[in-house]
C-alpha positions in Angstrom: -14.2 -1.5 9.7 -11.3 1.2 9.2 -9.0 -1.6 8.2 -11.5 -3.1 5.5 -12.1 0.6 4.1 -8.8 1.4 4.2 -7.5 -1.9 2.2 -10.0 -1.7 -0.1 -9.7 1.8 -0.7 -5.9 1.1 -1.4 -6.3 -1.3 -3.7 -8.7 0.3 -5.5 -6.9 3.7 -6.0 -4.0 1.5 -7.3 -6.6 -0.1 -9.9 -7.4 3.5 -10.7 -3.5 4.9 -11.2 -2.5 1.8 -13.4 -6.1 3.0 -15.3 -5.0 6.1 -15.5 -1.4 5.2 -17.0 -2.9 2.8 -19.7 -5.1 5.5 -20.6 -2.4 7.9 -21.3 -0.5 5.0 -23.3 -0.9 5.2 -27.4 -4.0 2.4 -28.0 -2.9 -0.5 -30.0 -4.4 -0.3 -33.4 -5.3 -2.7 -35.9 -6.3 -1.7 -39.4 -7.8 -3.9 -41.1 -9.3 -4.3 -44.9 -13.7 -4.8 -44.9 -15.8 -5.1 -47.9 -18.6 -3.0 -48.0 -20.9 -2.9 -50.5 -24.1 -0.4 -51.5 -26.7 -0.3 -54.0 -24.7 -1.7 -57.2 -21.3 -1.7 -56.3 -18.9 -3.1 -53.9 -15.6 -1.6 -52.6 -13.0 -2.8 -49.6 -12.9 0.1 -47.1 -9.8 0.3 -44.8 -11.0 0.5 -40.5 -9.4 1.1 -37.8 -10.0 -1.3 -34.4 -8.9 -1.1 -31.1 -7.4 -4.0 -30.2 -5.8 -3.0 -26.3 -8.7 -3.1 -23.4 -10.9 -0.3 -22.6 -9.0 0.6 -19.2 -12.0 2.4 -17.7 -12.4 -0.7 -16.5 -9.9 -0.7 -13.7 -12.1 2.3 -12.1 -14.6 0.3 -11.1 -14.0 -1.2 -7.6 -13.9 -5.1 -7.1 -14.9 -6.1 -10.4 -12.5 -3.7 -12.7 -9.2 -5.9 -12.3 -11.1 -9.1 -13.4 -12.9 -7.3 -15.9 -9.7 -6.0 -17.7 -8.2 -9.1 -16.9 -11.0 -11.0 -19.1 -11.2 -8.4 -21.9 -7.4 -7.5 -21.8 -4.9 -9.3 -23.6 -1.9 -8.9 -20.4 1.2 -10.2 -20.1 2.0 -12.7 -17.7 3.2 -9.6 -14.7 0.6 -7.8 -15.5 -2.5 -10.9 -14.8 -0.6 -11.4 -11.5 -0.9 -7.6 -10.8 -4.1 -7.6 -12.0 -5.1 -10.4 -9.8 -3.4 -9.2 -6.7 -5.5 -5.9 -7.0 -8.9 -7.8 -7.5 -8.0 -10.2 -4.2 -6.8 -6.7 -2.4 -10.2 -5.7 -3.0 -12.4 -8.6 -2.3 -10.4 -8.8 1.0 -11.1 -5.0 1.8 -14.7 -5.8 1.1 -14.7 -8.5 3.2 -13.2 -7.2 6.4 -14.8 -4.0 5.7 -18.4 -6.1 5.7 -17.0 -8.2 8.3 -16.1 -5.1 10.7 -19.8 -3.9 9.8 -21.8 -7.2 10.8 -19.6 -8.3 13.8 -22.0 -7.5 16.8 -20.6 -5.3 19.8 -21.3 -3.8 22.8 -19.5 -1.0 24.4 -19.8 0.0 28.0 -19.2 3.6 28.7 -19.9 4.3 32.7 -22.0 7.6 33.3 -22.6 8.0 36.5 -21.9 5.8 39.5 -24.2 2.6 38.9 -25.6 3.9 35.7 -24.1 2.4 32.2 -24.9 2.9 29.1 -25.0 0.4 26.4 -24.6 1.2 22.7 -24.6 -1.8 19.9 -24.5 -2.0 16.2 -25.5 -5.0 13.9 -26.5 -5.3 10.2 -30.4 -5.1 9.1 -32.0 -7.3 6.6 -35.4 -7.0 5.4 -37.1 -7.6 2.2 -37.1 -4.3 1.2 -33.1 -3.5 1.5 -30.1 -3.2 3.8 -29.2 -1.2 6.9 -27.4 -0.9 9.8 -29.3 -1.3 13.0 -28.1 0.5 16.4 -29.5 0.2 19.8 -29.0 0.9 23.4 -29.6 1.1 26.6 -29.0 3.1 29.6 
């Protein structure tokens, strides 16, 4: 479980910093030339678009990386570091959920002939998730 939270916590604060650093970078903008027209006359108005990704994206865990990857126009370093933080994450997830679900049983000796017995395993039932943990002495 440490392992999972810690990968996918890596990966994701990486996601975050290269956020960060696009944020701080000038936005590319296109102008461009739009007719608009009112009650008896018509006129061409100049507007202003954003053309680079919105990186916000990046902050959220998992899916940011494929998000800006989709919406993004990158270059072709940046999709492989783009991909490599969405996989960092998915694995994180994955061990993390793995760690979580993988049943165990711990044996911690009290007293002479006494032992207690502590397990953990994941809870499913219609109306959510949990975490189940039982024992025995």
């Amino acid at each position: 479980m440490i392992a999972g939270a810690s990968t996918l916590g890596g990966f994701w604060v990486a996601s975050a910093v290269r956020g960060a650093t696009l944020s701080l970078a000038q936005p590319e903008v296109r102008i461009r030339m739009v007719p608009q027209c009112s009650q008896g006359a018509c006129f061409v108005v100049l507007r202003h678009e954003r053309t680079s990704a919105n990186p916000a994206s990046l902050l959220i865990p998992l899916a940011g990386p494929w998000i800006h990857l989709g919406t993004g126009r990158p270059t072709a370093a940046s999709a492989v570091g783009l991909s490599l933080l969405g996989a960092g994450q998915a694995v994180g997830l994955g061990m993390l959920l793995g760690g979580i679900a993988m049943p165990r049983q711990v044996r911690v000796p009290l007293q002479r002939g006494q032992v207690l017995q502590v397990g953990a395993a994941p809870l499913v039932t219609p109306g959510g998730l949990g975490l189940s943990i039982n024992g025995s002495l």
